[in-house]
FIZATI-650222 format. One record per residue (C-alpha): chain; x negated, y, z negated. Coordinates in Angstrom, 2 decimals. Each point is the difference from the previous one (the first is absolute). Layout:
BEGIN
{A {X Y Z}}
...
! end
This chain:
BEGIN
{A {0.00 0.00 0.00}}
{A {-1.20 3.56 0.84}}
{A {-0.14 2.65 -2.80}}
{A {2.41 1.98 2.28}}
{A {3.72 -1.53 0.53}}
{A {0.52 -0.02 3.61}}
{A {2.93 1.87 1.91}}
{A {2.68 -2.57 0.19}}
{A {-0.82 -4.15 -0.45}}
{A {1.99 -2.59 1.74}}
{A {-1.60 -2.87 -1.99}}
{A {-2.66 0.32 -2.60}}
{A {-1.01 -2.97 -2.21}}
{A {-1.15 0.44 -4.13}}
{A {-1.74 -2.42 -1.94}}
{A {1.75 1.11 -3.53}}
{A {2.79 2.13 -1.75}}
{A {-3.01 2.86 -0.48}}
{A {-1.46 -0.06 3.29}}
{A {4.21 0.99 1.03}}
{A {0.55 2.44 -2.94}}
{A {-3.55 1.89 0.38}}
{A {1.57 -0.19 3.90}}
{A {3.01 2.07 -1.10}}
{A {-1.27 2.36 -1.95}}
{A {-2.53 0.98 2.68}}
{A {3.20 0.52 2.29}}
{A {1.72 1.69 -2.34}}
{A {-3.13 2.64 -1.23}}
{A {0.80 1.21 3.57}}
{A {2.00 3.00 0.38}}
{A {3.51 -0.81 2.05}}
{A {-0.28 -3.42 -1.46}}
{A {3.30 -0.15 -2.81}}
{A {0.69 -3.36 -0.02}}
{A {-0.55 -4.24 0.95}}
{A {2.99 -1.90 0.43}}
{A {-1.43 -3.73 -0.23}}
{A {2.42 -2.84 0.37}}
{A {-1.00 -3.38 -1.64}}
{A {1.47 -3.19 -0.68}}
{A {-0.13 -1.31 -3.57}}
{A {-2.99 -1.68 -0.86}}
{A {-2.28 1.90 2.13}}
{A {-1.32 2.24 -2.40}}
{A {1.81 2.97 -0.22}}
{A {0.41 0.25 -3.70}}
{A {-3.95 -0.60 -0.47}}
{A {-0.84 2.38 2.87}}
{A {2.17 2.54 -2.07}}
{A {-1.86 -0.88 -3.12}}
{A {-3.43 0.57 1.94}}
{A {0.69 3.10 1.57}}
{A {1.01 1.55 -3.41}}
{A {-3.37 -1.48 -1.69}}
{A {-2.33 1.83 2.59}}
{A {1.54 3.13 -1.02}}
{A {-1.04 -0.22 -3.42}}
{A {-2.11 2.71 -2.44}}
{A {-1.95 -0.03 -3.18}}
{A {2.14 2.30 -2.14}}
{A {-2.62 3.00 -1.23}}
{A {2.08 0.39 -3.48}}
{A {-0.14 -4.25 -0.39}}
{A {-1.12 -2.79 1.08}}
{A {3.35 -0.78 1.77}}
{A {0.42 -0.70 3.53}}
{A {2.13 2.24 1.98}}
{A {1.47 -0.35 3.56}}
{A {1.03 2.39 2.53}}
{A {2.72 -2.67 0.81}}
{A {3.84 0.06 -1.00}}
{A {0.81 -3.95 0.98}}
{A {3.51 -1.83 -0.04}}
{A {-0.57 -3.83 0.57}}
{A {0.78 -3.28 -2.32}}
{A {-2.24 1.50 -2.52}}
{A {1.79 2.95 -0.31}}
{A {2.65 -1.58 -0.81}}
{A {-1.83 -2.11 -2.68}}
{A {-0.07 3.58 -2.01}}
{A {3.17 -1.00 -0.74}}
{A {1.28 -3.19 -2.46}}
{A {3.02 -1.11 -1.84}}
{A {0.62 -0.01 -3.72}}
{A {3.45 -1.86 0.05}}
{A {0.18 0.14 -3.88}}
{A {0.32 -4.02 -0.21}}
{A {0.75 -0.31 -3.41}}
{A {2.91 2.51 -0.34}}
{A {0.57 0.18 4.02}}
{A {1.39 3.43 -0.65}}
{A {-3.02 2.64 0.78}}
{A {-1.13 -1.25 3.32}}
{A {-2.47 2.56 1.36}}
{A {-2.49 0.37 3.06}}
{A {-3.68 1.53 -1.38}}
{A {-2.40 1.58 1.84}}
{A {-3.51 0.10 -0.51}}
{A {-1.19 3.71 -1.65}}
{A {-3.79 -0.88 0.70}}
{A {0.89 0.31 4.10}}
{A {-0.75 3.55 1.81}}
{A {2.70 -0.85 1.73}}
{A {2.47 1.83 -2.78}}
{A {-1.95 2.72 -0.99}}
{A {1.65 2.86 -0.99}}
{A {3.70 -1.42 0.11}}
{A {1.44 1.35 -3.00}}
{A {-0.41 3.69 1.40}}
{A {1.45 -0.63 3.93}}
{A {3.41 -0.92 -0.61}}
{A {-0.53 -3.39 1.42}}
{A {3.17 -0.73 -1.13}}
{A {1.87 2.25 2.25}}
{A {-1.68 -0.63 2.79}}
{A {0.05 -3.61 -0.27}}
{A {3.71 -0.19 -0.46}}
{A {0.66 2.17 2.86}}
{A {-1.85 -2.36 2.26}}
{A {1.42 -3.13 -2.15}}
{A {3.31 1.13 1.09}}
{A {-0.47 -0.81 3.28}}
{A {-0.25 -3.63 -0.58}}
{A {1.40 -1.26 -3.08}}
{A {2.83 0.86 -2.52}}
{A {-1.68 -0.62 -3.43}}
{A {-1.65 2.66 -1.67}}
{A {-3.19 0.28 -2.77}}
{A {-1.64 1.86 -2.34}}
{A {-3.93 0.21 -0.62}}
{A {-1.73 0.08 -3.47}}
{A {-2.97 2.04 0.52}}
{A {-1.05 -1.08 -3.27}}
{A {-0.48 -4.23 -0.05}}
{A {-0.32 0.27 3.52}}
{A {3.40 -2.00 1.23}}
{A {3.24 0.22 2.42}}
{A {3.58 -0.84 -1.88}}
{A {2.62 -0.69 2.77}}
{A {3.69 0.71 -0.31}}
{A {2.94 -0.76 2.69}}
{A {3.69 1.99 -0.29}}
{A {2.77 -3.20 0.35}}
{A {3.41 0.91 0.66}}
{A {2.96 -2.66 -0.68}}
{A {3.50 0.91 -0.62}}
{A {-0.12 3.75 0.46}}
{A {-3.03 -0.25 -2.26}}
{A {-3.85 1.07 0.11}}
{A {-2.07 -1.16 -2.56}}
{A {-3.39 0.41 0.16}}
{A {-2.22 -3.15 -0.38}}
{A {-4.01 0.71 -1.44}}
{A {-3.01 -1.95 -0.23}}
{A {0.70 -2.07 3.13}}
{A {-2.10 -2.26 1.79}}
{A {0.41 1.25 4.06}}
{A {-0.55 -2.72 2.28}}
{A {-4.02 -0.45 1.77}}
{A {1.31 1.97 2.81}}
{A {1.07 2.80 -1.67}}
{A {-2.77 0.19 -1.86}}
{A {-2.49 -0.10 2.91}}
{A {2.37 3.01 1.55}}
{A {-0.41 1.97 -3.41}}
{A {-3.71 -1.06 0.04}}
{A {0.26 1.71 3.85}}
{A {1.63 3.00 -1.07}}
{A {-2.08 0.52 -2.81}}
{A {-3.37 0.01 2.74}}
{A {2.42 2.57 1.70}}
{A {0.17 2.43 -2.38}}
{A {-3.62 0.01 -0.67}}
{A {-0.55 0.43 3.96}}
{A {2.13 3.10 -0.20}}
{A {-1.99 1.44 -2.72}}
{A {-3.04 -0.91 2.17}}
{A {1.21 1.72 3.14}}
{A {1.17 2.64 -2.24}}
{A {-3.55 0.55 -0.98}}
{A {0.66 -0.82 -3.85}}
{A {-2.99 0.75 -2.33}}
{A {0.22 -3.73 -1.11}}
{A {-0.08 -1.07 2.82}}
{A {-2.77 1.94 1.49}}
{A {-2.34 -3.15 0.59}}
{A {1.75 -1.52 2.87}}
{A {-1.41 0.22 3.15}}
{A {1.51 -3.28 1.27}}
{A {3.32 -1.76 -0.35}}
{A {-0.25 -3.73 1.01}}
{A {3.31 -1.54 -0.07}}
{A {0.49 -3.98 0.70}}
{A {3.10 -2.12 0.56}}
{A {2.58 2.48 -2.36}}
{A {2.78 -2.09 1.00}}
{A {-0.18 -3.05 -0.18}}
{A {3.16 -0.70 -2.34}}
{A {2.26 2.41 2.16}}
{A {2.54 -1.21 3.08}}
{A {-0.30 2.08 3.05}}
{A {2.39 2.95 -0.42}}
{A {-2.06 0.59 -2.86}}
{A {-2.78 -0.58 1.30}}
{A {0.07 3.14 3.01}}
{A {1.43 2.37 -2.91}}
{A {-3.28 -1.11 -1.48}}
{A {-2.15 1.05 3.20}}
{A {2.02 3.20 0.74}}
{A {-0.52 1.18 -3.33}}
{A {-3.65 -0.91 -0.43}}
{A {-1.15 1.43 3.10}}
{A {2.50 3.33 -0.78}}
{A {-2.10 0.52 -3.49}}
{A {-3.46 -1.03 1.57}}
{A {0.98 2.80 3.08}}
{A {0.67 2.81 -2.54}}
{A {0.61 3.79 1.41}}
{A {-3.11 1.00 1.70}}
{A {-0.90 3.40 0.25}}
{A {-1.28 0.79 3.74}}
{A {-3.56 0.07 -1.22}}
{A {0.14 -3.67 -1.46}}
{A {2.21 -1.35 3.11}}
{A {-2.36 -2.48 1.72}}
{A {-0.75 -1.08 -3.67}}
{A {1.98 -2.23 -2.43}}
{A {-0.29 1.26 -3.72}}
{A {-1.37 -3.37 -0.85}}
{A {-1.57 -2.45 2.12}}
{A {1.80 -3.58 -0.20}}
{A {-0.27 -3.73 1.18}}
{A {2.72 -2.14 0.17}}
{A {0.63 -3.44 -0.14}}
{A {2.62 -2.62 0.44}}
{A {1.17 -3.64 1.14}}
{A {3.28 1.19 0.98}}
{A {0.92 0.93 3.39}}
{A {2.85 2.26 -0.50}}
{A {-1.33 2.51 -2.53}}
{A {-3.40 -0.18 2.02}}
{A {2.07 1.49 3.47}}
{A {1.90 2.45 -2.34}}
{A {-3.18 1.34 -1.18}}
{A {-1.92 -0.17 3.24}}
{A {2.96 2.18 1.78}}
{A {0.48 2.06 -3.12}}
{A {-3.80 0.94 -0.08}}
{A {-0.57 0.02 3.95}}
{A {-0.29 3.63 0.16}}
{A {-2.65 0.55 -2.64}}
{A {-3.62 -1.50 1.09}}
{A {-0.76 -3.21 -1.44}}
{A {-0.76 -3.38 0.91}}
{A {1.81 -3.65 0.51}}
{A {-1.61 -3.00 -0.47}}
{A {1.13 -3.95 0.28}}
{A {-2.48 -2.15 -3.07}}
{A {-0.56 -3.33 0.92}}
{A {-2.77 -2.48 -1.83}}
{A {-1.45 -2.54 1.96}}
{A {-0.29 -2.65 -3.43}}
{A {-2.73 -2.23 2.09}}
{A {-2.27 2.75 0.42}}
{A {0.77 1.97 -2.88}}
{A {0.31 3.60 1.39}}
{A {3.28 2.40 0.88}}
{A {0.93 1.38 2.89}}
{A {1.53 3.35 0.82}}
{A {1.91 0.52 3.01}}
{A {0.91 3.95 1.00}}
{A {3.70 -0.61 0.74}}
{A {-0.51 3.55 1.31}}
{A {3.64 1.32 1.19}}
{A {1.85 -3.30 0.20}}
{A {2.45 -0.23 -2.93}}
{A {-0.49 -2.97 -1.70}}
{A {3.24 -1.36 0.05}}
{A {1.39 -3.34 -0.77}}
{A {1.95 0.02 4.00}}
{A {-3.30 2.11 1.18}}
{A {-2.93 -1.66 -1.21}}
{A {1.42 -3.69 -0.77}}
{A {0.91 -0.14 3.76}}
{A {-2.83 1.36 1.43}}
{A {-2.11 -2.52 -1.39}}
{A {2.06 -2.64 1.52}}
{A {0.35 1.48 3.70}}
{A {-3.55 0.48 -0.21}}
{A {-0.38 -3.95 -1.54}}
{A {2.33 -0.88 2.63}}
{A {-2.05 1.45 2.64}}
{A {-3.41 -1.05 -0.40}}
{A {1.34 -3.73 -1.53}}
{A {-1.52 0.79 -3.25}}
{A {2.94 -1.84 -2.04}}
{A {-0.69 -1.41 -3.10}}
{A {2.23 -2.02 -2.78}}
{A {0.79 3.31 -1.72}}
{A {1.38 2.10 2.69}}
{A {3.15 -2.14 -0.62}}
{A {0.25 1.18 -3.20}}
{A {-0.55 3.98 1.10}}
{A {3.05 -1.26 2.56}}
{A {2.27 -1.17 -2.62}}
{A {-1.05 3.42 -1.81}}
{A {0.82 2.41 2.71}}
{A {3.65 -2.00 1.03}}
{A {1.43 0.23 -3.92}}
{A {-0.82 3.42 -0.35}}
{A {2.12 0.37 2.98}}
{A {2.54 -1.70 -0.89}}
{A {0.13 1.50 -3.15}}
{A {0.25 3.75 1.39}}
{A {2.43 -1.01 2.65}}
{A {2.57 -1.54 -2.61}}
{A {-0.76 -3.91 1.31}}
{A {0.39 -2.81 -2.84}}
{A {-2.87 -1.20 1.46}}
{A {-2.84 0.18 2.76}}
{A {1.40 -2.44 2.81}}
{A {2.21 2.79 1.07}}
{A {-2.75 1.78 1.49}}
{A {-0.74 -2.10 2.17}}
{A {2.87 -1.18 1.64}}
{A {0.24 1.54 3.32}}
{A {2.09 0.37 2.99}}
{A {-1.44 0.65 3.57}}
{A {0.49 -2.06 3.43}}
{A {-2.57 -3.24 -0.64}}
{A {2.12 -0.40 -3.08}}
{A {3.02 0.48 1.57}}
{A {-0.40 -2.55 2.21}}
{A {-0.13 -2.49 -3.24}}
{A {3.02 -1.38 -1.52}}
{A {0.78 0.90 -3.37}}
{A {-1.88 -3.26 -1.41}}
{A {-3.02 0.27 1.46}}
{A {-0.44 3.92 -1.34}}
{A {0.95 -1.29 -3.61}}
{A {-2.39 -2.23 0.72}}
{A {-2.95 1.80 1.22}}
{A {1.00 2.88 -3.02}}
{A {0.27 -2.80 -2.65}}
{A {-3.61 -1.18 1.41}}
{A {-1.85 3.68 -0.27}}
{A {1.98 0.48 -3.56}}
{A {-1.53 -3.71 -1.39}}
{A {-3.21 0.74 1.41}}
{A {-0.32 3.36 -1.83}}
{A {1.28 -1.50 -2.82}}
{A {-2.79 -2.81 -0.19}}
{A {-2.93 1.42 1.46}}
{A {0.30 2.88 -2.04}}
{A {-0.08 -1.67 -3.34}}
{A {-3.44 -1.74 0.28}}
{A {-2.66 1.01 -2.36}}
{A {-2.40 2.19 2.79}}
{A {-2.44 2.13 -1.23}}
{A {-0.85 3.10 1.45}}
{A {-3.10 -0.21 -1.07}}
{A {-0.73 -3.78 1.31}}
{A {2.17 0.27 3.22}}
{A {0.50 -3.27 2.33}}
{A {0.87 0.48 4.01}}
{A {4.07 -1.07 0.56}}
{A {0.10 -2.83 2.95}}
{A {1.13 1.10 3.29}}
{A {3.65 -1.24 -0.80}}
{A {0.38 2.08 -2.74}}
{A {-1.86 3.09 1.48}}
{A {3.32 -0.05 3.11}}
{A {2.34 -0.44 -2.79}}
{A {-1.03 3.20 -1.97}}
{A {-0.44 2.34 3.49}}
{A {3.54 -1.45 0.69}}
{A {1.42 1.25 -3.57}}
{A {-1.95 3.14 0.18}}
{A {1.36 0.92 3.41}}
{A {3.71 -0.69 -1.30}}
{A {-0.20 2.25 -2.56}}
{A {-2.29 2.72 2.16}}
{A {3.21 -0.26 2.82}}
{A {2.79 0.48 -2.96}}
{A {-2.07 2.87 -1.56}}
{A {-1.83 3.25 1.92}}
{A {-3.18 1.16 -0.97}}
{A {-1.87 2.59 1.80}}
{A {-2.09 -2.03 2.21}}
{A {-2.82 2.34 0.24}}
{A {-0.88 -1.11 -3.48}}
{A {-0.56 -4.03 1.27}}
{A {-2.51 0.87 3.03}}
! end
C-alpha cells in the first residue's frame, strides 16, 4: 500500500483489520472526504475492524495515564456499556446500568440527555424512563390503559429490542451534542457506527437511516458546505438500511465499499461499489447475469436465487416465491396447462433443494451443466416478469 490513498479503487486487497482502518482514516484526513459506507456480511470482521480503527486513534492523556481516543464508536461493545440488574430476589427493581468509568457519558448530568433522548425515543417506542445520574442506571416505565383506565406501570423490564433501540437513541443524543459542538464532547473527530439495527424490522429500519444521516448532515453554513461536521464510517450487513444510507448520503462526498474476506488466504477485500446502489434487486442480480454470462456458477448462487425471488415475493404481496416465476408468453402458450404446472412445479422444487445445501462462500464448488441451464432458466423468468434498467446488466 502507498502512503497516499489513491483517487478511486475498484479492488484493493488488506492483510488485517489495521492495514483497512489506518486505510480509512488516510481517506478520511482528506478534505471533501465525510464519510465510508462499507457493507459487510456478518462474520467478516466488521465489528473488529470498528474496534481497530478506534484503537489507532488513541492518546496518552497529559493529566493521567489514561488512554484517550479521538473516536465516538457504536458497535456490540457499545452496547456491552449497558447490563441488566433484574432485582432477582424481590423481581420488583429491575434496572439497566451503565458503566460511569466510560468517556462515552461524560458530562450527562448537565445536557439534558433526558430530553433529548425521549424526543428521539418517541419515534420508536411507547415506554418511557428516567436516568439516575447518581448510581449510574435507567428505570423504565410503560402507561397501560384498560377499561377507560391508565395506570402507569414502573420498574419494567422492556424487551432486547427495545432496549437495543433505547441503547440507539441514547448514541443519538450524544451525536447531536457532538454535531452541536458540545464542550463534552469536544474530543470526537470520528463517529464509527456498525450494524445499529440489527433487532429492528424494515420500516424501522429506513426511519433509522433517514434520521442518522439527517443528524450526521447537520445545517452547514456555506463556508463548511463541501465538509461534514464530523467525519464518519459506516457499517452494516443489511441491505436495506445500507441503500437508504447510500442515497441519503449521495450528495455529500464519501465513499462505498463492498468487505469481503477471502478465509483461505486470510486477507479482505474492498470493492469501490462506486455509484451503483447496492441493492438487494441491484447488486444480487448483477452478480448472477454476470455468473450467468461467463459460466462462473457455483453451489451458492442458488441460494443468492432463492434470496432475490422471496424478497420479491414478499414486496409484491405473494404467499410465496413460485409466483414470480410463472409466466405467460407464446412457447408457453403453446403448452397445455399440465405441462406448464409441470415445468413451474420443476423450477419451484429445484430452488427449493438446491438452495438449501450447506455451500460456503468462502469454499465455493462449480454447479454441473444441468443445474447451471436450470438457474439461467429461473433467472430469465423472473428478469421477463420484472423490468430493470438494462443498462445496469451490460
Amino acid at each position: 500500500m502507498s502512503s497516499k490513498a489513491p483517487e478511486k479503487i475498484t479492488n484493493d486487497i488488506f492483510n488485517s483489520e489495521i492495514d483497512i482502518a489506518k486505510y480509512f482514516r488516510e481517506l478520511l484526513s482528506k478534505k471533501g472526504e465525510n464519510y465510508i459506507l462499507l457493507f459487510a456480511y456478518n462474520g467478516t470482521g466488521k465489528t473488529r475492524l470498528s474496534g481497530a480503527f478506534k484503537d489507532l486513534g488513541k492518546q496518552s492523556s497529559i493529566e493521567s495515564e489514561e488512554k484517550i481516543t479521538d473516536t465516538l464508536y457504536y458497535n456490540a461493545f457499545t452496547e456491552d456499556l449497558f447490563t441488566w440488574d433484574n432485582d432477582l430476589d424481590r423481581d420488583l427493581d429491575r434496572r439497566l446500568n451503565f458503566n460511569r468509568d466510560s468517556r462515552f457519558f461524560a458530562g450527562l448530568s448537565e445536557l439534558e440527555m433526558e430530553s433529548r433522548i425521549r424526543t428521539l425515543l418517541n419515534r420508536y417506542t411507547d415506554f418511557d424512563f428516567i436516568i439516575n445520574y447518581e448510581e449510574y442506571f435507567v428505570s423504565f416505565s410503560r402507561e397501560v390503559t384498560k377499561e377507560n383506565r391508565t395506570d402507569k406501570i414502573d420498574n419494567i423490564k422492556i424487551s432486547r429490542g427495545e432496549e437495543n433501540i433505547f441503547i440507539w437513541c441514547f448514541f443519538l443524543a450524544i451525536i447531536e451534542l457532538v454535531v452541536d459542538k458540545v464542550e463534552a464532547y469536544n474530543w470526537v473527530k470520528y463517529i464509527y457506527i456498525d450494524d445499529p439495527i440489527s433487532s429492528l424490522d424494515d420500516n424501522n429500519a429506513i426511519a433509522v437511516a433517514c434520521h442518522l444521516a439527517g443528524l450526521l448532515k447537520g445545517k452547514k453554513t456555506a463556508s463548511e458546505k463541501e465538509e461534514m461536521q464530523i467525519k464518519v464510517v459506516i457499517s452494516s450487513h443489511h441491505t436495506l438500511f445500507f441503500n437508504v444510507m447510500f442515497n441519503e448520503l449521495k450528495k455529500e462526498k464519501g465513499r462505498k465499499f463492498f468487505l469481503s474476506k477471502n478465509k483461505e488466504l486470510n486477507n479482505y477485500l474492498i470493492r469501490d461499489t462506486s455509484d451503483t446502489p447496492f441493492f438487494n434487486h441491484v447488486s444480487l442480480i448483477k452478480e448472477l447475469t454476470v455468473a450467468v454470462r461467463t459460466g462462473k456458477l457455483y453451489t451458492y448462487h442458488f441460494n443468492i436465487l432463492r434470496n432475490i425471488l422471496e424478497k420479491s415475493a414478499s414486496f409484491h404481496g405473494y404467499k410465496d416465491f413460485s409466483q414470480c416465476i410463472r409466466q405467460n408468453n407464446e412457447e408457453l402458450d403453446k403448452k397445455t396447462p399440465d405441462e406448464k404446472e409441470l415445468e413451474e412445479n420443476t423450477c419451484i422444487r429445484y430452488v427449493n433443494i438446491l438452495s438449501h445445501g450447506a455451500y460456503s462462500l468462502f469454499e465455493p464448488v462449480e454447479m454441473v451443466q444441468d443445474n447451471k441451464d436450470i438457474l439461467k432458466d429461473i433467472l430469465n423468468r423472473y428478469m421477463a416478469i420484472y423490468r430493470f434498467n438494462p443498462e445496469l446488466f451490460k
